[in-house]
N, C-alpha and C positions, 0 to 999 in steps of 0.2 A: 504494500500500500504506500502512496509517495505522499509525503506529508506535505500539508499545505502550506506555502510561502508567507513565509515572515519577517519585517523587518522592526528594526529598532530606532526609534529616535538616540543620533547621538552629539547632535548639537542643535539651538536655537538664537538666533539673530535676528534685536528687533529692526525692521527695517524705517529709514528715514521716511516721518509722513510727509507727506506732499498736497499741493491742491492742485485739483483736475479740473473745476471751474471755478470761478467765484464763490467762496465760499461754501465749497466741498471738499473736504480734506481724506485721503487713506493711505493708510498706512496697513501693518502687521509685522510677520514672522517669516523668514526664512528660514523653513526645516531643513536640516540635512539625517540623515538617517542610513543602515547598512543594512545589508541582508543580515539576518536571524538564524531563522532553520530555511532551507539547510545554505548551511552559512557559506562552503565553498562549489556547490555547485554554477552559482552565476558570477564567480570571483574576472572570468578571462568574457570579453565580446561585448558588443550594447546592446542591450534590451529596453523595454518599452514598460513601465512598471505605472499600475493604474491599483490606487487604492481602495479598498473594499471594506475596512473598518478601521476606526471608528467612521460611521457613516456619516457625519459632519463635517469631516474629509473628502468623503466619495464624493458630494455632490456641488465640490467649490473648487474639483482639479481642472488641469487643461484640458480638453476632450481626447486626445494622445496617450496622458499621461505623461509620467518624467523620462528620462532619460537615464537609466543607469549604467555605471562605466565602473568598472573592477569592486562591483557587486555595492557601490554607494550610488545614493543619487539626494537631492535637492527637490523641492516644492514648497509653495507658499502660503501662507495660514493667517486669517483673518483675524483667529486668537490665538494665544498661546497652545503651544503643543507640547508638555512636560520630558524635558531630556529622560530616557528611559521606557516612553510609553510605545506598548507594540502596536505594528501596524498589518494588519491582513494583508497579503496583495496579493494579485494576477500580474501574470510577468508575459511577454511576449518578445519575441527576437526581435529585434529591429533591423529592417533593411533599407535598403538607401531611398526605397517611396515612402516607407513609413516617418523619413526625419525630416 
């Protein structure tokens, strides 16, 4: 049975807010985070990693998803995302139409 992909939050950076019109400001979080279980199977290639829990995640990603590169990757969070919290994911190869 292949266990289901996991990663871990292992840094956050609050990002500089900004304003987008008059009087609309936003800002957040820069997660970074690594694969979990199983920790060296997506270590080597790029893959397409789209987040599945917590689902207050799922539904504020890029439509793609991130981009993961020697099994780390990066995404942005409206609130804080506690260093150490796991993340469900679905992982996909990425090939050169998917970037």
């Amino acid at each position: 049975m292949e266990i289901a992909p996991e990663a871990i939050v292992t840094r956050v950076v609050k990002l500089p807010v900004r304003e987008v019109v008059e009087g609309v400001q936003v800002g957040g979080f820069a997660v970074y985070a690594k694969m979990y279980v199983p920790a060296h199977k997506y270590s080597s290639g790029l893959y397409l990693v789209k987040i599945e829990e917590p689902i207050a995640l799922k539904y504020l990603q890029r439509e793609r998803g991130s981009l993961m590169e020697h099994g780390e990757f990066q995404f942005d969070a409206v609130d804080y995302v506690a260093v150490g919290t796991r993340l469900k994911i679905s992982i996909l190869s990425a090939t050169q139409n998917s970037l």
